[in-house]
C-alpha positions as CSV (number, residue, x, y, z in Angstrom):
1,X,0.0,0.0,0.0
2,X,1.4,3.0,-1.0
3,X,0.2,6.8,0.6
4,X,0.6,9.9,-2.0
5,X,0.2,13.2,0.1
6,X,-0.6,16.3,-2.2
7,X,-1.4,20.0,-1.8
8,X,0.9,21.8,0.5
9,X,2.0,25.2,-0.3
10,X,2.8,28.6,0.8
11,X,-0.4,30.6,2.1
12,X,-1.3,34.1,4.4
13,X,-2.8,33.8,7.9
14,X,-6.2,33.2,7.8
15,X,-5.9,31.6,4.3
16,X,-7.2,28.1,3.6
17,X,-5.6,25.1,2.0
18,X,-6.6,21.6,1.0
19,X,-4.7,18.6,1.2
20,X,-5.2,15.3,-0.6
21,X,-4.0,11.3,0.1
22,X,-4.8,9.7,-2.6
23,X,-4.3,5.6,-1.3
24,X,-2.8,2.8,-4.1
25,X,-2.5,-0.1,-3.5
26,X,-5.0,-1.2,-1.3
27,X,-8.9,-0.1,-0.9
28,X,-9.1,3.1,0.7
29,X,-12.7,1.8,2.7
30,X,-10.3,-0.7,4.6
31,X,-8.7,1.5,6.3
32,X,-9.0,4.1,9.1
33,X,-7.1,7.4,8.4
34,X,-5.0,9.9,10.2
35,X,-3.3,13.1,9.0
36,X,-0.1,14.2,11.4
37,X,2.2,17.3,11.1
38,X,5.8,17.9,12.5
39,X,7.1,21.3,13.0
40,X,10.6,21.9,12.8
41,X,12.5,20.7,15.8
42,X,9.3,19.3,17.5
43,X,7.4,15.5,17.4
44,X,5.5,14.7,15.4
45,X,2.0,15.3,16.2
46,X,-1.6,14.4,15.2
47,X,-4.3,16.5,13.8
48,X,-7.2,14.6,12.7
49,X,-8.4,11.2,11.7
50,X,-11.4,9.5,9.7
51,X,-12.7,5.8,10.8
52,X,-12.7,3.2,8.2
53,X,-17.0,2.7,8.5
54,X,-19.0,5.4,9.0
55,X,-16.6,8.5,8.2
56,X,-16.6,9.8,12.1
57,X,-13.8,12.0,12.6
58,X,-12.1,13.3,15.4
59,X,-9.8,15.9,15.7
60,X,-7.0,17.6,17.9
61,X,-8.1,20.5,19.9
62,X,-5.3,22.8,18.5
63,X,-7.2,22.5,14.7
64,X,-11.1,21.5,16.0
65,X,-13.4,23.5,14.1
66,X,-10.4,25.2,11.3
67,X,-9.9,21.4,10.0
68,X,-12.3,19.0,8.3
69,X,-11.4,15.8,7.0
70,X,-13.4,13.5,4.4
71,X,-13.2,11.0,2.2
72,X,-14.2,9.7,-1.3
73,X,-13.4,6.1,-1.2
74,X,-14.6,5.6,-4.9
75,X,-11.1,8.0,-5.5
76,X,-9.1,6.2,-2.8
77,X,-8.5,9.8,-1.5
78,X,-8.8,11.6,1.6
79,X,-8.9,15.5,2.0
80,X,-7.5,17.9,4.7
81,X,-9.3,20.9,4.7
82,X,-7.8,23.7,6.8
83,X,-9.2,26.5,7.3
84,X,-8.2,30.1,8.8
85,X,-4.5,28.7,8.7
86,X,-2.6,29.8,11.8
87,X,1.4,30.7,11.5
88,X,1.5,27.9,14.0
89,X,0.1,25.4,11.7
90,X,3.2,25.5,10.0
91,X,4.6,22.0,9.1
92,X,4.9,18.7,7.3
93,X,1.5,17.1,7.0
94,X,1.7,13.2,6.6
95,X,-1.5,10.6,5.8
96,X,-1.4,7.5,7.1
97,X,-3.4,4.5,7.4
98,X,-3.8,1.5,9.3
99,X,-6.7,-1.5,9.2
100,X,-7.6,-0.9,13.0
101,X,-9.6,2.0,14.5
102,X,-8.4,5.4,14.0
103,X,-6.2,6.5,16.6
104,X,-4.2,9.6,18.2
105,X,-0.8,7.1,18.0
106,X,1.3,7.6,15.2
107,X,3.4,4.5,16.0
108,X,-0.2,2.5,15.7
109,X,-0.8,3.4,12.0
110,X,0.8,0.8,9.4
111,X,1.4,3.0,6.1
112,X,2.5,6.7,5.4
113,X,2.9,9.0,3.1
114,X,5.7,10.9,1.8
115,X,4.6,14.0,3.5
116,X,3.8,17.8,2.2
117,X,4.9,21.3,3.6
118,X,2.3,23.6,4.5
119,X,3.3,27.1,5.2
120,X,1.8,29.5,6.8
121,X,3.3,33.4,7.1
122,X,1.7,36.1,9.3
């Protein structure tokens, strides 16, 4: 199973962005997903994840309400939407998947993606 992260870029405070993970491979409605970022000099961290069945997601408090994710497992893709972009959202953004629940533990997740800058200036 391979992970394709997409959509990264360079954007104004307040801006929005949208990222993509588009899944190949493997069937996207298999899997659970979870979208992380890492910050220079700091751990990785997690921002948001999408169960396998049913589409729930659940999301860090540091992005609940600015981020939405989705999913169109017809595509094998799954969108980050951000919204009113903080400089502190600043970061990598990696997709990753595993066959379990979604869950807040990076170490849990089975496949990643390549991972996508997102930059945010104030």
């Amino acid at each position: 199973v391979q992970l394709q992260a997409s959509g990264g870029g360079l954007v104004q405070a307040g801006g929005s962005l949208r990222l993509s993970c588009v899944v190949s491979g493997g069937t996207l409605s298999t899997y659970s997903m979870g979208w992380f970022r890492q910050a220079p000099g700091k751990e990785r961290e997690f921002a948001g994840g999408i169960w396998r069945s049913g589409g729930s997601t659940f999301y860090a408090d540091s992005v609940k309400g600015r981020f939405t994710i989705s999913r169109d497992n017809a595509k094998n893709t799954v969108f980050l939407q951000m919204n009113s972009l903080k400089p502190e959202d600043t970061a990598v953004y990696y997709c990753a998947a595993r066959r379990g629940a979604a869950v807040t533990t990076a170490t849990l997740y089975h496949y990643w993606g390549q991972g996508t800058q997102v930059t945010v200036s104030s």
